[in-house]
C-alpha positions as CSV (number, residue, x, y, z in Angstrom):
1,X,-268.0,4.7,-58.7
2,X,-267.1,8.1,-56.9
3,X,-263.7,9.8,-58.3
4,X,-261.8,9.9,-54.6
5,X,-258.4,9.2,-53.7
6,X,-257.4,7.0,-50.3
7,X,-254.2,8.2,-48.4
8,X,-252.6,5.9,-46.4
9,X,-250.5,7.6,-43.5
10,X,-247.3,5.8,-42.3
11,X,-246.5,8.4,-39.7
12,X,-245.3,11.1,-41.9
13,X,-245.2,14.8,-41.3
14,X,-246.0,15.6,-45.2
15,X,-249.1,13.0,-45.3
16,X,-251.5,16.2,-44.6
17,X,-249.6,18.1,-47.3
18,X,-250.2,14.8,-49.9
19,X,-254.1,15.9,-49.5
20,X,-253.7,19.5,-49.8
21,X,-251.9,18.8,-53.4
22,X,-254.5,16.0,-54.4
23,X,-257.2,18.3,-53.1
24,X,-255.5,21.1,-55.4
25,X,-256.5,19.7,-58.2
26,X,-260.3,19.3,-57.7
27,X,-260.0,16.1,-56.3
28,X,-261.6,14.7,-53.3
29,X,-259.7,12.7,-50.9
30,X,-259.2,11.5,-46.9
31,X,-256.4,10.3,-45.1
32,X,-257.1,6.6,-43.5
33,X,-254.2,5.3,-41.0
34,X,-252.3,2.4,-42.5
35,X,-253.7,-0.2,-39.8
36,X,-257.1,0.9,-40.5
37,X,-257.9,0.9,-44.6
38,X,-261.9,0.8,-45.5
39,X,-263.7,-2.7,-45.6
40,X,-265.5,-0.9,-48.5
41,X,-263.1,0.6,-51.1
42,X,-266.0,0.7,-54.0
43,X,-265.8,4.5,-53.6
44,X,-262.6,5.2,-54.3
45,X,-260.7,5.2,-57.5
46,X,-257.0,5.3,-56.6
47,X,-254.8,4.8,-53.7
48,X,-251.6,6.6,-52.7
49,X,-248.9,5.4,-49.8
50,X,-247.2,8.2,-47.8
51,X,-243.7,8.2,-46.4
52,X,-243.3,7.3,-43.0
53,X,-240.5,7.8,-40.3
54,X,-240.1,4.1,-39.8
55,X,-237.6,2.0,-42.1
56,X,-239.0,-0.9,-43.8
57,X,-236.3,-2.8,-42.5
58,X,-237.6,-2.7,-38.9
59,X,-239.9,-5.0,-37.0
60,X,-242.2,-2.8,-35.7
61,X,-242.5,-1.7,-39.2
62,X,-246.0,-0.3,-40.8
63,X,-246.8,-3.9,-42.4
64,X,-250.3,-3.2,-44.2
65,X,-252.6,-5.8,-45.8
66,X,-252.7,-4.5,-49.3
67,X,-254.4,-7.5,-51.1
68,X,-257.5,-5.8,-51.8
69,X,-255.4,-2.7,-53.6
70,X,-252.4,-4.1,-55.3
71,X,-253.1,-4.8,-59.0
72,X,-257.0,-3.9,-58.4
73,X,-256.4,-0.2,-57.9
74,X,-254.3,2.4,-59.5
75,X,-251.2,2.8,-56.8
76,X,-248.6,5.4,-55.7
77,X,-245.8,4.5,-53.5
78,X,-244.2,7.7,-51.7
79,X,-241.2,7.6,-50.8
80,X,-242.0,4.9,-47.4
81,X,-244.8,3.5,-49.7
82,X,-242.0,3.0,-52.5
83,X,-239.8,0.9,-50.2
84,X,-242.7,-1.1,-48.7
85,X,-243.5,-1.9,-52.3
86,X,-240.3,-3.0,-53.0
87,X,-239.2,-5.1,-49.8
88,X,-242.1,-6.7,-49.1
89,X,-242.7,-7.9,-53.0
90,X,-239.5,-9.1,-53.4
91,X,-237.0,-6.3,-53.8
92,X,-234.3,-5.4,-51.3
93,X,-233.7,-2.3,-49.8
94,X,-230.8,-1.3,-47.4
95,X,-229.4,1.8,-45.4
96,X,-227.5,4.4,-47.3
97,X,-224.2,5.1,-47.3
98,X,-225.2,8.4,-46.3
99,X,-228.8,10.3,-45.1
100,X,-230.6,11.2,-48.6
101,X,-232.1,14.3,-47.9
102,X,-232.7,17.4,-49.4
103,X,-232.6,18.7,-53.4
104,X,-232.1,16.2,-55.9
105,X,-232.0,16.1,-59.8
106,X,-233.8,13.5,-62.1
107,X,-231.1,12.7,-64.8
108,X,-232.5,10.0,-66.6
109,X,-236.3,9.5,-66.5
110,X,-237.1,6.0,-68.4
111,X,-240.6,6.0,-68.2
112,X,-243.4,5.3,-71.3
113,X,-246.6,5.0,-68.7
114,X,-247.4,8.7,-68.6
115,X,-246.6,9.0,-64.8
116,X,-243.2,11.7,-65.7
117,X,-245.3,13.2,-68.8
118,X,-244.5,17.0,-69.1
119,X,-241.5,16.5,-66.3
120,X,-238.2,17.1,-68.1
121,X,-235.0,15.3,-67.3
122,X,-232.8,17.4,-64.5
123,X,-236.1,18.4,-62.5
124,X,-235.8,19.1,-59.2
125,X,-237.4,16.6,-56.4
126,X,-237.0,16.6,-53.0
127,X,-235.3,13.6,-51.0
128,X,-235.8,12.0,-47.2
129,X,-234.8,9.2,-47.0
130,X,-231.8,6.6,-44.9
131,X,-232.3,3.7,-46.6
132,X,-232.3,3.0,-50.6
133,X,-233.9,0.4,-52.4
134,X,-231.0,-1.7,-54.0
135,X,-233.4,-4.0,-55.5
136,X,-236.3,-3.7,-57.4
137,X,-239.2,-5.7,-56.7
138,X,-240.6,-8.6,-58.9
139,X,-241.9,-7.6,-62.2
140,X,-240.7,-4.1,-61.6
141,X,-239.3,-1.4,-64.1
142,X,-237.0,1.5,-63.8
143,X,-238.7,4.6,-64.4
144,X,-236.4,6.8,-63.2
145,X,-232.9,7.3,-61.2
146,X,-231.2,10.8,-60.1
147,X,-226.8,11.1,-59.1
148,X,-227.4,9.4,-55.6
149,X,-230.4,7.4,-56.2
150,X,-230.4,4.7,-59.2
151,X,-234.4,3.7,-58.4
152,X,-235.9,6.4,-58.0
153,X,-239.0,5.6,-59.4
154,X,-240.2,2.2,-61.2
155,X,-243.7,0.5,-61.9
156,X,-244.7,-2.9,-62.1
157,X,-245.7,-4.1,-64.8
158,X,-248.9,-5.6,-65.8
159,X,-250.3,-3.2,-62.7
160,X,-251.2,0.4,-62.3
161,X,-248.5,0.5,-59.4
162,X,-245.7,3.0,-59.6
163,X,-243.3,4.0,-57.0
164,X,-241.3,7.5,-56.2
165,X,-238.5,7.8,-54.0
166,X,-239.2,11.5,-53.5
167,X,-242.0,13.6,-52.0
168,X,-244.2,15.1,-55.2
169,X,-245.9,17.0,-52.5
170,X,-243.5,19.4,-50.9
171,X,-242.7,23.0,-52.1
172,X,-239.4,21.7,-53.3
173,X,-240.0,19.1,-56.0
174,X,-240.6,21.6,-59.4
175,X,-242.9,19.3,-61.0
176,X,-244.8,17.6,-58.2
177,X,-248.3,18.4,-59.2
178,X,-248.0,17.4,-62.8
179,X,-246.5,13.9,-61.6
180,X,-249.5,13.6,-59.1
181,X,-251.8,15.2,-61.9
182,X,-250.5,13.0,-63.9
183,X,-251.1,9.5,-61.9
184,X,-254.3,10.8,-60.7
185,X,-256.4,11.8,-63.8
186,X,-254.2,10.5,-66.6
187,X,-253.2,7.0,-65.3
188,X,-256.3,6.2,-62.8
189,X,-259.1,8.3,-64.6
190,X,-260.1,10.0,-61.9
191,X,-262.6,13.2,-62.6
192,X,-261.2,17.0,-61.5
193,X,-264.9,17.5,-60.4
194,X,-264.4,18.6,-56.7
195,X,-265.2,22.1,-56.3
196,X,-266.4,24.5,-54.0
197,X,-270.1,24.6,-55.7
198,X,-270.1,20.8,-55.8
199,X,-269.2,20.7,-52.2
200,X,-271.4,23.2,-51.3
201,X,-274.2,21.5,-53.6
202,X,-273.6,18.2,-51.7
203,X,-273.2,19.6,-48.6
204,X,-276.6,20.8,-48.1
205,X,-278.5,18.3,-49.9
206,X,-276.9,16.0,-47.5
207,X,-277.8,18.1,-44.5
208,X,-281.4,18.4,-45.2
209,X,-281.4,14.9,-45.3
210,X,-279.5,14.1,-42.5
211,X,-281.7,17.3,-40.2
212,X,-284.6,16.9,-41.4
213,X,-286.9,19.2,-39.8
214,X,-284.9,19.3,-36.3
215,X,-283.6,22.3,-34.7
216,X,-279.6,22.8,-34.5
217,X,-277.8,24.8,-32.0
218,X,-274.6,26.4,-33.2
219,X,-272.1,28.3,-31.3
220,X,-270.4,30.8,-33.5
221,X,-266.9,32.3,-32.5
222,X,-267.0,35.5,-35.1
223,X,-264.4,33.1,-37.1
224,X,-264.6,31.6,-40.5
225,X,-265.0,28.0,-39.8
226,X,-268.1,28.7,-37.4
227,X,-269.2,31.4,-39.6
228,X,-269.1,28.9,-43.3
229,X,-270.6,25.4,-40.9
230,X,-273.3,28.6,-39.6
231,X,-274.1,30.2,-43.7
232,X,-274.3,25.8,-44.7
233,X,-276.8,25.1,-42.2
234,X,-278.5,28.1,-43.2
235,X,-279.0,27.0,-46.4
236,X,-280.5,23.5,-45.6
237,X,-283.0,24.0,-42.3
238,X,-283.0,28.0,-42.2
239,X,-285.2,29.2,-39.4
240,X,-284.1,25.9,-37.4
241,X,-280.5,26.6,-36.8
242,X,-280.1,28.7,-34.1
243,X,-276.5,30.4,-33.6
244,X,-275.4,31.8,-30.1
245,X,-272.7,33.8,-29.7
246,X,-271.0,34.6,-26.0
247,X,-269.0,37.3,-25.2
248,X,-266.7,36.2,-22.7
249,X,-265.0,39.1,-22.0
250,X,-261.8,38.4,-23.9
251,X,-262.6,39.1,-27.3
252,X,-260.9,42.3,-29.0
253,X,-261.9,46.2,-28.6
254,X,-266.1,46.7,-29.8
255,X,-265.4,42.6,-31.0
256,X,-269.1,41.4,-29.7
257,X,-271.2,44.1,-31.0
258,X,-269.0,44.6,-34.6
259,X,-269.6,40.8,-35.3
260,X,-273.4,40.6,-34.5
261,X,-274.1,43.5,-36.6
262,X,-271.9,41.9,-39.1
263,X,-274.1,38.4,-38.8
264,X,-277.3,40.8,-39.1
265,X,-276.5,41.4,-42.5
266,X,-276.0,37.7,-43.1
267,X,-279.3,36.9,-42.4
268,X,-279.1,34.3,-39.7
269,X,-280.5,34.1,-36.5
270,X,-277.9,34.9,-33.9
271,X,-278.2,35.7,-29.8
272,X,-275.5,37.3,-28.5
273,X,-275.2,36.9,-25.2
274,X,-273.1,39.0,-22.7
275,X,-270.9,37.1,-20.0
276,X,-268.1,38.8,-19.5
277,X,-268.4,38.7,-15.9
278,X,-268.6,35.5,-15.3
279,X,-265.8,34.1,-17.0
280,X,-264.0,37.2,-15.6
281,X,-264.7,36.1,-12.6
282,X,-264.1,32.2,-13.1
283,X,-260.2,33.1,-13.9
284,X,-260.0,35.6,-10.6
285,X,-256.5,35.0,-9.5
286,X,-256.3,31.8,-11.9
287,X,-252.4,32.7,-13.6
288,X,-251.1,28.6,-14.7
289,X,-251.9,28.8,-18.8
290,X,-253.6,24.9,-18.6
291,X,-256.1,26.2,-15.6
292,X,-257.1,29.2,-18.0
293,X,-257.7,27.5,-20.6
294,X,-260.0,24.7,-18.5
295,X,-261.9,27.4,-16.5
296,X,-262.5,29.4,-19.7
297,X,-263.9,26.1,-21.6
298,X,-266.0,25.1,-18.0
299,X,-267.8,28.4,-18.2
300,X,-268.1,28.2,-22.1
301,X,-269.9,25.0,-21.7
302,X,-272.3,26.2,-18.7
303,X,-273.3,29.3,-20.8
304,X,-273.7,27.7,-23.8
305,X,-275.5,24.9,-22.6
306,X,-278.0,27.3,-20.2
307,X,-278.6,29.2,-23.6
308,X,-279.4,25.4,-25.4
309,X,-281.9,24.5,-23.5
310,X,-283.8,27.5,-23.4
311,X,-284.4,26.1,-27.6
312,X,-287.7,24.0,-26.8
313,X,-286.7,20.7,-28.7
314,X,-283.4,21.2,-30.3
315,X,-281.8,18.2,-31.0
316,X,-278.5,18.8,-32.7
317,X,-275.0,20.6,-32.0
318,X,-273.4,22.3,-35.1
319,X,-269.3,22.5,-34.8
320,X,-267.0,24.1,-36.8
321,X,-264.5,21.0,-37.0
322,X,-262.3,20.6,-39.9
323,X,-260.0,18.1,-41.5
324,X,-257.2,18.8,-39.4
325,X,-258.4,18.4,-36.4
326,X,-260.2,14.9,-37.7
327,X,-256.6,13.7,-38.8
328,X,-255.1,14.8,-35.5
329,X,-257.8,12.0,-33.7
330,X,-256.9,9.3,-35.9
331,X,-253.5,9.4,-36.5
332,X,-250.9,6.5,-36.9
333,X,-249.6,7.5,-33.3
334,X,-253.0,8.0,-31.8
335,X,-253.8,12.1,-30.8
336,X,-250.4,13.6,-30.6
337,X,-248.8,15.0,-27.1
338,X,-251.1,17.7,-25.7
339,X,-249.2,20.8,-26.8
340,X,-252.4,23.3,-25.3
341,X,-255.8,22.1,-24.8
342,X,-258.5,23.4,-27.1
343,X,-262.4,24.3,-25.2
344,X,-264.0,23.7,-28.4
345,X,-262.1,20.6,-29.6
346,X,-263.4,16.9,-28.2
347,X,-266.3,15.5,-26.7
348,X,-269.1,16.7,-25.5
349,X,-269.9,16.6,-21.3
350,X,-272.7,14.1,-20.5
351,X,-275.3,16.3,-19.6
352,X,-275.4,18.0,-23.0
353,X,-277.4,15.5,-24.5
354,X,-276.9,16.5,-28.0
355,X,-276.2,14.9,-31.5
356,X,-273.1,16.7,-33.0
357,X,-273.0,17.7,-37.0
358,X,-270.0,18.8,-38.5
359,X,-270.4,20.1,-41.6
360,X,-266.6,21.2,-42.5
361,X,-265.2,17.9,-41.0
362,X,-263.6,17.1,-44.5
363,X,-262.4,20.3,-45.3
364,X,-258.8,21.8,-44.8
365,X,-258.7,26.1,-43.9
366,X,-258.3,27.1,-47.1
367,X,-260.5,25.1,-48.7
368,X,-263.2,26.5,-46.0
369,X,-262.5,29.9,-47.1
370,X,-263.0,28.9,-50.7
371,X,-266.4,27.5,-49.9
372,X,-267.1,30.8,-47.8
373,X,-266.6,32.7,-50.8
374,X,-268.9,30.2,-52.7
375,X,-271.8,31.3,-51.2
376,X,-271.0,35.0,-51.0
377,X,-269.7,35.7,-47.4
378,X,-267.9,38.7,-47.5
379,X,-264.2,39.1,-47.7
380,X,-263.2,40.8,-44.8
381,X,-265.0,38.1,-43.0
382,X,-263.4,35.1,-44.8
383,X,-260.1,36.6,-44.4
384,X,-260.0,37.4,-40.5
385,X,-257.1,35.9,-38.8
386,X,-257.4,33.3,-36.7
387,X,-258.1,34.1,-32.6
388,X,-257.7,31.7,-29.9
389,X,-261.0,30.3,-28.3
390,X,-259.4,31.2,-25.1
391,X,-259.7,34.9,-26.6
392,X,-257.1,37.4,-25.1
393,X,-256.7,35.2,-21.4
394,X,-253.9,33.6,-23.6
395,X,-252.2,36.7,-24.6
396,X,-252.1,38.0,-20.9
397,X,-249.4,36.1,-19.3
398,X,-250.0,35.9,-15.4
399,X,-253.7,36.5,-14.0
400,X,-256.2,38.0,-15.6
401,X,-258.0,41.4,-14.0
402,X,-260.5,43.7,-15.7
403,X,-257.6,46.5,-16.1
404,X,-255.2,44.0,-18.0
405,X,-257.8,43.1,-20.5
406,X,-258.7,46.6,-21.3
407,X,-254.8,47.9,-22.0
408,X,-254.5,45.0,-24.3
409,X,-257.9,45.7,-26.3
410,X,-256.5,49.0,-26.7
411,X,-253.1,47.6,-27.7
412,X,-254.3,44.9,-30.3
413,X,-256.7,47.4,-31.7
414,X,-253.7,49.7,-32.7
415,X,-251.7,47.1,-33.8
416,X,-254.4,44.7,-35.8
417,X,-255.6,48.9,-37.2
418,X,-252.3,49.3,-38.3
419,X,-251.6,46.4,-39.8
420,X,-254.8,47.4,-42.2
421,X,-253.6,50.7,-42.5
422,X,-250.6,50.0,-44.1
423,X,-251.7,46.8,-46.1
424,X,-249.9,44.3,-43.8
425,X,-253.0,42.6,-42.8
426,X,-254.0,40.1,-45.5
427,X,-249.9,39.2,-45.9
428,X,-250.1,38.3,-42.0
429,X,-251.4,34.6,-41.0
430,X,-252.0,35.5,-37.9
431,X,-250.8,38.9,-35.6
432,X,-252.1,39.9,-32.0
433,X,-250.3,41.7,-29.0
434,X,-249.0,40.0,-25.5
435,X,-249.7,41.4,-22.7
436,X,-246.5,40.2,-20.7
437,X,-245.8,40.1,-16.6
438,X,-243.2,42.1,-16.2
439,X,-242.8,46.4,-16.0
440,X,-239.8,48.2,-17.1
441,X,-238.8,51.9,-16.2
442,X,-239.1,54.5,-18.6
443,X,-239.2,58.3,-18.7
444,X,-242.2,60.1,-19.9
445,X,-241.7,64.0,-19.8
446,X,-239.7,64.8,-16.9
447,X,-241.1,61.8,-14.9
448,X,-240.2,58.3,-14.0
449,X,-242.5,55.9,-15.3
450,X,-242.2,51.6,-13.9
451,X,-245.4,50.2,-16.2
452,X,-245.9,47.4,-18.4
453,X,-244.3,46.0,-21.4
454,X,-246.8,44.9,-24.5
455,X,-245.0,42.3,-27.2
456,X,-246.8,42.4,-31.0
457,X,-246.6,39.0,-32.6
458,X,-247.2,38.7,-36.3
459,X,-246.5,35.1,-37.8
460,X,-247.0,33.8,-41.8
461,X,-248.5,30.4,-42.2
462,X,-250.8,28.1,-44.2
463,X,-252.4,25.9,-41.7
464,X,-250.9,26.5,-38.3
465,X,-249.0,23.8,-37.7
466,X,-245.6,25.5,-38.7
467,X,-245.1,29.4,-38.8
468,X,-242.2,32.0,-39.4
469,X,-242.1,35.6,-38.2
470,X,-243.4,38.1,-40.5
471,X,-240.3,40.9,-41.1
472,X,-242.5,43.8,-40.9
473,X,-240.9,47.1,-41.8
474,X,-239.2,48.9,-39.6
475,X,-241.2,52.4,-39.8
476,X,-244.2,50.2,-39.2
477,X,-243.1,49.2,-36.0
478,X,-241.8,52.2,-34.8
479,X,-245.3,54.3,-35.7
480,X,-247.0,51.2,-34.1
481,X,-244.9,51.3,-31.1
482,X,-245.1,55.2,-30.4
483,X,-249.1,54.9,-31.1
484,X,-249.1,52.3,-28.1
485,X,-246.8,54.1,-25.6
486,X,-248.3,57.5,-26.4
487,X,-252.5,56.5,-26.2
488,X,-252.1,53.4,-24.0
489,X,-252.3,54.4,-20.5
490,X,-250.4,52.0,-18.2
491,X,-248.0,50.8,-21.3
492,X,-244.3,52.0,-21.4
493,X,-242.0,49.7,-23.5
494,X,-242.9,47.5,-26.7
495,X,-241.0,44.3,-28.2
496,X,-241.2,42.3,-31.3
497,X,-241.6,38.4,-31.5
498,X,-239.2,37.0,-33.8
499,X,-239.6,33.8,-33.3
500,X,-240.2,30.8,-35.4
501,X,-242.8,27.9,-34.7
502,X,-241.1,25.2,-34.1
503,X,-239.3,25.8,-31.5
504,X,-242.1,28.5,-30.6
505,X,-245.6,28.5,-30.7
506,X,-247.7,31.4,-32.3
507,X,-249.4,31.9,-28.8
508,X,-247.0,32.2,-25.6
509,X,-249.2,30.4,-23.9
């Protein structure tokens, strides 16, 4: 039997962050929506219930067949999984007098099953909840109850099921990790064994397997996660993987030639191919952010696959997927709203007639850096921010021309310099200038100047999907902002993006 843990996702926004923690401690795990658990559970060793925005009490209700996991399987209800557990096995739950959310204190912890081990009474945990259960379910015991909420956590007895009314996996509850340590490889046994050099181990064994002696196309962005899928191949079909990378005009100042003689050095067998014009000339006139992003993918897909087929017998496409983007397309809710589209994210057109491996497809970012560093990919590489597919046509509100792409190479390339200069850079998720569609007057010397305005963006972040301004200092930004007016021909007035993500986005467009 295989030491992994099975997630069930009720709709909540902290299920990813469940996996991150569980993943944390060296242990493998994947999500699986509530309506769609594994026929075959042989593999996996315990089974944890996120919360959920639904109430228990309603009738469209998550309402999951758990007969094959209850009493068979080491359990953990979070939160929504604690109230399922308790109203549909013959506790009660009801709304709250008032909304339980927020900081909470565990005053009397009950337990003798090793689940609050090393967690003292008047720990913190972190509450979200409207409803409370009342009444415990059949068989159940009281583990553990804070001011506000007198079951806070129980187990059954006679089963490995236990039950927490808080969230073990957010930032806020102190002891989280040891409770979830605790359940996972002191209650249900399972092995901290999953580690970068196991992946990586597994990994390619399992590609050379899977490849065999075909040929694998890969298109490689200059990013990590194209990078760490590119070094894996590598290391299971070598001289059959063959990497292409396109310059599409929008990539930062010396970007195209910097990265291939950066992959030279790596040893893999890149073609870098030049087609700046042509998507410069695809998004002539084109200013509406969606129609960007559309012809930039259209002319991706025609370059890349013209530069396919010229591989005699290649039979594979390599992506740089990862878990994120895998949760995202099986979600409780089905793929969320369309925020932006993505050109390298989805299927494949028709005519590419291509089988697609995904070697990172189980991995979350950080965990793809932590494999990068595995096999020795260096540093600087591993810790590049992220860039949009899109490149800079997202940064440059309005239409794109020749002109506008240059000022805002020069731009970024001062800011992104700086940043490194002053050892900002690896405490920045993500920075990058916008080129915006406006001019402002200003006075240079004794002359009138009406030219554009740049804005720099700099955001912190673990994964993307939340972000908060970075406060850089102040004499930063002003030697940053004088460098760009001053060198930056066609540039008069710079700003600073303070905003948060939600309501923002990291890109403006």
């Amino acid at each position: 039997m295989q030491n992994n843990v099975l997630i069930l996702d009720f709709g909540s926004q902290f299920t990813q962050l469940i996996a991150r923690r569980v993943r944390e401690l060296n242990i493998y795990c994947e999500i699986h929506p509530y309506h769609h658990i594994p026929e075959d559970l042989s593999s996996f060793k315990a089974v944890i219930l996120s919360g959920s925005p639904f109430s228990v009490r309603a009738e469209d209700a998550p309402h999951p067949d758990l007969s094959k996991i209850k009493g068979k399987l080491p359990l953990l209800g979070v939160c929504y999984g604690a109230q399922y557990l308790a109203h549909f096995f013959g506790g009660e739950v009801a709304p709250s007098n008032t909304r339980e959310y927020g900081r909470a204190k565990l005053n009397t912890i009950l337990d003798t099953s090793n689940l609050f081990i090393g967690i003292p009474e008047g720990a913190q945990v972190w509450m979200s909840h409207s409803d409370s259960i009342k009444v415990l379910p059949k068989k159940a015991i009281k583990l553990a109850s804070t001011d506000d909420v007198a079951n806070a956590a129980y187990q059954i007895e006679g089963e490995e099921t236990y039950a927490i009314q808080f969230h073990p996996e957010v930032y806020h509850t102190t002891h989280g990790k040891q409770l979830l340590e605790n359940f996972l490889i002191e209650i249900a046994g399972v092995k901290p064994n999953w580690t970068p050099a196991a992946f990586v181990d597994t990994t390619v064994q399992e590609l050379k397997e899977k490849l065999g002696n075909d040929k694998v196309v890969l298109g490689l962005s200059g990013g990590v996660d194209s990078t760490v899928a590119a070094v894996l191949l590598h290391k299971a079909i070598g001289k059959n993987l063959y990497c292409i990378f396109v310059n599409n005009g929008l990539l930062r100042k010396n970007e195209f030639q910097n990265v291939l003689d950066q992959y030279e050095h790596m040893g893999l067998n890149v073609k870098g191919v030049d087609a700046s014009a042509r998507f410069l000339k695809a998004l002539a006139g084109v200013s509406e952010p969606e129609a960007k992003r559309k012809a930039i993918g259209n002319a991706f897909i025609e370059v890349f696959d013209h530069e396919a087929h010229l591989v005699e017998d290649v039979d594979w496409l390599a992506q740089g997927t990862i878990y994120p983007d895998v949760i995202e397309s099986v979600s409780v809710n089905g793929p969320s709203v369309t925020i932006k589209s993505h050109h390298n994210v989805g299927g494949l057109p028709d005519f590419m007639k291509l089988k697609v491996v995904e070697p990172l497809r189980m991995l979350f970012k950080d965990e793809v850096r932590r494999v990068g560093a595995q096999m020795g990919i260096d540093p600087e590489l591993l810790g590049r921010h992220p860039f949009p597919g899109p490149g800079l046509a997202i940064r440059i509100l309005g239409d794109i021309t020749e002109e506008k792409v240059r000022i805002l190479q020069e731009v970024d390339a001062i800011f992104i310099d700086g940043l490194k200069k002053w050892d900002l850079y690896d405490k920045v998720w993500q920075a990058g200038a916008i080129l915006l569609p406006v001019q402002s007057v200003g006075v240079m010397g004794d002359e009138r100047t009406y030219e554009k305005v740049v804005a720099l963006r700099a955001v912190e972040s673990t994964d993307g999907m939340t972000a908060d301004w970075v406060n850089l200092p102040y004499e930063f930004l002003q030697e940053t902002s004088n460098y760009i007016i001053n060198r930056v021909k066609g540039v008069n007035r710079v700003v600073y993006d303070i905003s948060s993500k939600p309501p923002a986005t990291i890109e403006w467009e």
